[in-house]
C-alpha positions as CSV (number, residue, x, y, z in Angstrom):
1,X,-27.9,-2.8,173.8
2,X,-29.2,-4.3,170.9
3,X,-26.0,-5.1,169.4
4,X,-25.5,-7.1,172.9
5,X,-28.5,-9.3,172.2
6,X,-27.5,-10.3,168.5
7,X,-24.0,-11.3,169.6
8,X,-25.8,-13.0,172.8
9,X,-28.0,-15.1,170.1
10,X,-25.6,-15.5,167.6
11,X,-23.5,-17.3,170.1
12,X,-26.6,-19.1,172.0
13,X,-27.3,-20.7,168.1
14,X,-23.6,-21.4,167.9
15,X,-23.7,-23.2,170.8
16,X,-26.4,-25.4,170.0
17,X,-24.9,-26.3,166.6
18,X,-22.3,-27.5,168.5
19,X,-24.3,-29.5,171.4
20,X,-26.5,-30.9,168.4
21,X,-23.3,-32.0,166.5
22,X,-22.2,-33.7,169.3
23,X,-25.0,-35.7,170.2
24,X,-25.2,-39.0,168.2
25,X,-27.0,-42.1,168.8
26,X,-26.0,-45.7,168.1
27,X,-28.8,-47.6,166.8
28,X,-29.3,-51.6,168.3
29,X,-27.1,-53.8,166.0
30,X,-24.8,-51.0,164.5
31,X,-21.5,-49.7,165.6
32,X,-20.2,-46.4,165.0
33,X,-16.6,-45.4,163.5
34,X,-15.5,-42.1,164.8
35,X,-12.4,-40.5,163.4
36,X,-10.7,-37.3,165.4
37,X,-9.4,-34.5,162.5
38,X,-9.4,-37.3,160.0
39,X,-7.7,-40.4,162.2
40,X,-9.4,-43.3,163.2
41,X,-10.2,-42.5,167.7
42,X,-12.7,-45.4,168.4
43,X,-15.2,-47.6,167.8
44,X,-19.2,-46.8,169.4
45,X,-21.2,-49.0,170.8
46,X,-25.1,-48.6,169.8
47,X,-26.4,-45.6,172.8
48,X,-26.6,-41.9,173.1
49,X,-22.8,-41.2,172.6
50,X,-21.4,-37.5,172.7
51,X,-19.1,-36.2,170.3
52,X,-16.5,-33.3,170.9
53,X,-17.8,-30.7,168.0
54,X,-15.9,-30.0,165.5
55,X,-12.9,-32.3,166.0
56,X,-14.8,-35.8,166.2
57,X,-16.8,-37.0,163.3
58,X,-19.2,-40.2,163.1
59,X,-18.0,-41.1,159.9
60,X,-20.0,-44.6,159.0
61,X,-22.1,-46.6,160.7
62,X,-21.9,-50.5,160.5
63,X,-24.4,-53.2,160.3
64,X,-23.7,-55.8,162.2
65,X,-26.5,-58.1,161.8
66,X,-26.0,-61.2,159.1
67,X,-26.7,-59.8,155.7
68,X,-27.1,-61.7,152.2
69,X,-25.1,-60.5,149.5
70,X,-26.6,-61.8,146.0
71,X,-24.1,-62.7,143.6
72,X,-24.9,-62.4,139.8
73,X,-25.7,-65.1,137.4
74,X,-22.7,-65.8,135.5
75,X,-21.2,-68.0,133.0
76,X,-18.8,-70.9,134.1
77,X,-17.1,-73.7,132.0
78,X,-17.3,-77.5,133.5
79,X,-14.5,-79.5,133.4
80,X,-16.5,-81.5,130.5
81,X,-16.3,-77.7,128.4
82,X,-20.6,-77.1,129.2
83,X,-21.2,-73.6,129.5
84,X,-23.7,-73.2,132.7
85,X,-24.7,-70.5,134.1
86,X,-24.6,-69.8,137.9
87,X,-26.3,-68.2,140.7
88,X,-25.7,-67.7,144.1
89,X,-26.1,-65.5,147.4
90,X,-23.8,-65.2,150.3
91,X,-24.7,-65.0,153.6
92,X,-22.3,-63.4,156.7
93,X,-22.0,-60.7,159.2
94,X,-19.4,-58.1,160.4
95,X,-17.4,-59.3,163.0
96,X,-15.0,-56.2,163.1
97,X,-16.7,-52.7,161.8
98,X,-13.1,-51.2,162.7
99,X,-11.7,-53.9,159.9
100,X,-14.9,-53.8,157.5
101,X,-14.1,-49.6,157.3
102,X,-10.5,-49.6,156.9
103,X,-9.0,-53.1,155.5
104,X,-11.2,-53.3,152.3
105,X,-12.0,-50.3,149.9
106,X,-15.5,-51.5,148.6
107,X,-16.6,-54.8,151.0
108,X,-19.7,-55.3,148.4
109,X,-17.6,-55.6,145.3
110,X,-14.7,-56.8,147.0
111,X,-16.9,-60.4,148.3
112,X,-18.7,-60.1,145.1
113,X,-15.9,-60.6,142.6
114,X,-14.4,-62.9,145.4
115,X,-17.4,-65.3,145.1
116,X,-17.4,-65.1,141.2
117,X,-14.4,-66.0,140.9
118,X,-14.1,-69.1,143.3
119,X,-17.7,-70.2,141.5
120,X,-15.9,-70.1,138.4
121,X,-12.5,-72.5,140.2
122,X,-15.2,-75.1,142.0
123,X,-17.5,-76.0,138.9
124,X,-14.3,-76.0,136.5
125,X,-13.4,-78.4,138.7
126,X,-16.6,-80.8,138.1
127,X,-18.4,-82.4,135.6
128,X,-22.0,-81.3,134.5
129,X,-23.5,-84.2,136.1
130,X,-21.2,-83.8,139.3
131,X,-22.4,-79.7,139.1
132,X,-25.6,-80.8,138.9
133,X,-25.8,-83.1,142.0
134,X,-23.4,-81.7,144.0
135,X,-24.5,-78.5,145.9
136,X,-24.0,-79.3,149.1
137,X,-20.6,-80.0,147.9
138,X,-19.8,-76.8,146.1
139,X,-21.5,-74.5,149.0
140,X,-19.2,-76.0,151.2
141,X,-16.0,-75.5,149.5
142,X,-17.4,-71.6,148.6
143,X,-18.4,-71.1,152.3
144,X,-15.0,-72.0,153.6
145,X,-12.7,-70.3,150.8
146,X,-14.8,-66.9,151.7
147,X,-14.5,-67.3,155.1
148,X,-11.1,-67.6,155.8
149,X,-10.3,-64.6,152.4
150,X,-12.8,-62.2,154.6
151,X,-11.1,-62.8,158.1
152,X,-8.7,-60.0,157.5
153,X,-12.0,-57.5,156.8
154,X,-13.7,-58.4,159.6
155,X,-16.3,-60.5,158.2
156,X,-17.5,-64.0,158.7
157,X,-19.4,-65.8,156.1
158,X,-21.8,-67.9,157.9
159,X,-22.6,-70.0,154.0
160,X,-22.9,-69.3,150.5
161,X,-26.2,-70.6,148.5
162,X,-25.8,-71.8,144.8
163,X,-30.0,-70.7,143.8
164,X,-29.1,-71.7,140.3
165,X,-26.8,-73.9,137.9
166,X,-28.6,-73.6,134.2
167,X,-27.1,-75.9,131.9
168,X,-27.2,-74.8,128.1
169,X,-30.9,-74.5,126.7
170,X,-30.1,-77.8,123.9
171,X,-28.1,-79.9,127.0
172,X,-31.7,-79.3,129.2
173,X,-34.0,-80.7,126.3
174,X,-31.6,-83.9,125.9
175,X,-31.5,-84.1,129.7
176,X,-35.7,-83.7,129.5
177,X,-35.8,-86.5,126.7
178,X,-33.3,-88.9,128.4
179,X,-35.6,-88.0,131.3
180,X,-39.0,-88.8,129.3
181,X,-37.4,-92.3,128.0
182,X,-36.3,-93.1,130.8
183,X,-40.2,-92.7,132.6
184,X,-41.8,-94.7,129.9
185,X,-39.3,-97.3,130.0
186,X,-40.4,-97.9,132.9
187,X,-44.2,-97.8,132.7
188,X,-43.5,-100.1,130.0
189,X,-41.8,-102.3,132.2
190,X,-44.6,-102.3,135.0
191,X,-47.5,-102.6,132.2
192,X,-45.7,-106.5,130.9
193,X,-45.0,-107.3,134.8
194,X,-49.1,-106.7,135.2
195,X,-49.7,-108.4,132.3
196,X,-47.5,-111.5,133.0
């Protein structure tokens, strides 16, 4: 009799290892990949979703709200040969969590080395003085090289941000003099206008 009741409990708790690892919810915004003995079976929409135990596994789940990706500060040579250094942050969201799981190794260093390196192609291709002025102009071009490299992971990158282009330390105090001179030139030239 006893022995009866242990079996009975051992497979009452079985059982409910099973039901619980087969219950899963979906948060709002997320998708869930499930893959059956190791192959991709479907994509989950957020919900309660049931799993069958043991053969189906959640194995990620995938934001799908925009995100910003910020891309280290690093060095890029002008087209004039000035060192600046340059910051920015990426902005996009998944489009295809199916993609974003299995069309891309690591998506975060993947964009992030993708972003470095067309940084380093658009200001190579300017001036300091065109880097300087021209943001609008170089978030563009960024915004729509990502875009269309990401497509085939499932991502779209909605724009990319440059925060930050740092000229050399000796290149900003000439551009702070030349700045300076150029302010009291011109208070000079108002104070013999009044004085005329």
């Amino acid at each position: 009799m006893n022995a009866g009741i242990v079996v009975l409990i051992i497979i009452l708790v079985l059982v409910a290892l099973a039901l619980g690892k087969s219950i899963t919810v979906i948060r709002q915004a997320e998708k869930g990949i499930v893959e059956r003995l190791g192959k991709y079976k479907e994509t989950l929409d957020p919900g309660l979703k049931f799993l069958v135990p043991f053969m189906d596994s959640l194995v990620s789940k995938i934001d799908m709200r925009e995100t910003v990706l910020d891309i280290a500060p690093q060095p890029v040579i002008t087209k004039d040969n000035v060192t600046v250094t340059v910051d920015a942050v990426v902005y996009y969201f998944v489009t295809d969590a199916k993609a974003v799981r299995y069309e891309v190794a690591n998506f975060f260093n993947a964009v992030s080395k993708l972003a470095q390196t067309n940084i380093r192609n658009v200001v190579g291709e300017m001036s300091l003085d065109e880097s300087l002025t021209s943001r609008e102009r170089i978030n563009a071009a960024l915004t729509t090289t990502l875009d269309e490299a990401t497509d085939k992971w499932g991502v779209k990158v909605t724009r990319v941000e440059v925060k930050e282009i740092e000229p050399p330390r000796d290149i900003s105090d000439a551009m702070s003099k030349q700045m300076k001179a150029e302010r009291e030139k011109r208070a000079t030239i108002l104070e013999a206008e009044a004085y005329r």
